[in-house]
C-alpha positions as CSV (number, residue, x, y, z in Angstrom):
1,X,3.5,-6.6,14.6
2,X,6.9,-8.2,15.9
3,X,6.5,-10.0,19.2
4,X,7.3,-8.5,23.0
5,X,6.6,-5.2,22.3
6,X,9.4,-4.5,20.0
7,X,7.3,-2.8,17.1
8,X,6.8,-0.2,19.3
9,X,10.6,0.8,18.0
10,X,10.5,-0.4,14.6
11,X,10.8,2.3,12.0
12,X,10.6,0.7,8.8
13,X,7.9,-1.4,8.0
14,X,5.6,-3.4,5.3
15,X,1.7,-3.0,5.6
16,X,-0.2,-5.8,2.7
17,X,-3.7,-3.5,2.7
18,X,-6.5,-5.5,0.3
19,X,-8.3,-2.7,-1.9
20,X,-12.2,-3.1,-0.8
21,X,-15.0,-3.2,-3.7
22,X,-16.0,0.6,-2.5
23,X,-13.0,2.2,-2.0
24,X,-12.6,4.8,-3.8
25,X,-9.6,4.6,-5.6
26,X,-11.0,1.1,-7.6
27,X,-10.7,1.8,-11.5
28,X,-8.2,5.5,-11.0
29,X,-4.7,4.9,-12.6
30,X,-1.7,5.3,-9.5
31,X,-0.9,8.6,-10.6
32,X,-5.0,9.6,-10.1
33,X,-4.7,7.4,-6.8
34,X,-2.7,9.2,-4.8
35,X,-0.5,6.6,-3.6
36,X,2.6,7.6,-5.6
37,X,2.8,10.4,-3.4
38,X,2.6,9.9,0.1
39,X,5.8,11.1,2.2
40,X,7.3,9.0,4.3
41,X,6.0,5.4,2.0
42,X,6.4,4.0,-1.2
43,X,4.0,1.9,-2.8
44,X,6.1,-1.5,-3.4
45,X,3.9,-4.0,-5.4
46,X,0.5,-5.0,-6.1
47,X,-0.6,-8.8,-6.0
48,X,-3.2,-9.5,-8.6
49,X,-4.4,-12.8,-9.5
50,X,-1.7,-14.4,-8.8
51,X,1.0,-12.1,-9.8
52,X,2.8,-9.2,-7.9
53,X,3.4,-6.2,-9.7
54,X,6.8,-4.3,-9.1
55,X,8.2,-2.1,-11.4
56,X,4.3,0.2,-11.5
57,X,3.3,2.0,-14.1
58,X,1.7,5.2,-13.0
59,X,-0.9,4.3,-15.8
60,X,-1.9,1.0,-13.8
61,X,-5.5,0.9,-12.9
62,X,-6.4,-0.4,-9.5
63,X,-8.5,-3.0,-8.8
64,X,-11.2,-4.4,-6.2
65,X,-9.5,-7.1,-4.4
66,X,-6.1,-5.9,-5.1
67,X,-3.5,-6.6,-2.3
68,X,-1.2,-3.1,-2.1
69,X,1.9,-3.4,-0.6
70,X,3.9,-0.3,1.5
71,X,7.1,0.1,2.9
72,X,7.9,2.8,4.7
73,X,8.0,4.9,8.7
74,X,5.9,3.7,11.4
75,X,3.7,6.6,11.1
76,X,2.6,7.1,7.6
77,X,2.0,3.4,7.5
78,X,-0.4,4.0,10.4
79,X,-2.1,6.5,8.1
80,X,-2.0,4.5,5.1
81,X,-3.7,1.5,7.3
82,X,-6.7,3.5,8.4
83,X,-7.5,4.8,4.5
């Protein structure tokens, strides 16, 4: 988080989370995934191999290994982190 103890008034933030081998959302499209629907974040990219993925299809399958980035309020991304 940011140093000194200044996150703790942060609103807005970016949370990188890597997609584990046994989660359960490996091989479902976004729009089977849930993630195109949480309030308060927004699913923001996707790094794959090398490349980050912006503008998402809701037909893109994710991945093990993938690296899914979020923007959005302290709290859902606290939410989103514990997935």
């Amino acid at each position: 988080m940011l140093p000194g103890n200044s996150s703790r008034y942060a609103r807005n933030l970016l949370l990188a989370t890597r997609v584990l081998p046994t989660s359960g959302i490996v091989k479902k499209r976004l729009i089977d995934s849930g993630l195109l629907t949480l309030h308060g974040a927004t699913l923001s990219g996707i790094w794959r191999k090398n490349t980050l993925h912006q503008a998402l299809d809701p037909n893109f399958v994710i991945d093990a290994d993938d690296v899914l980035y979020f923007a959005g309020e302290l709290d859902t991304i606290e939410y989103v982190g514990e997935e």
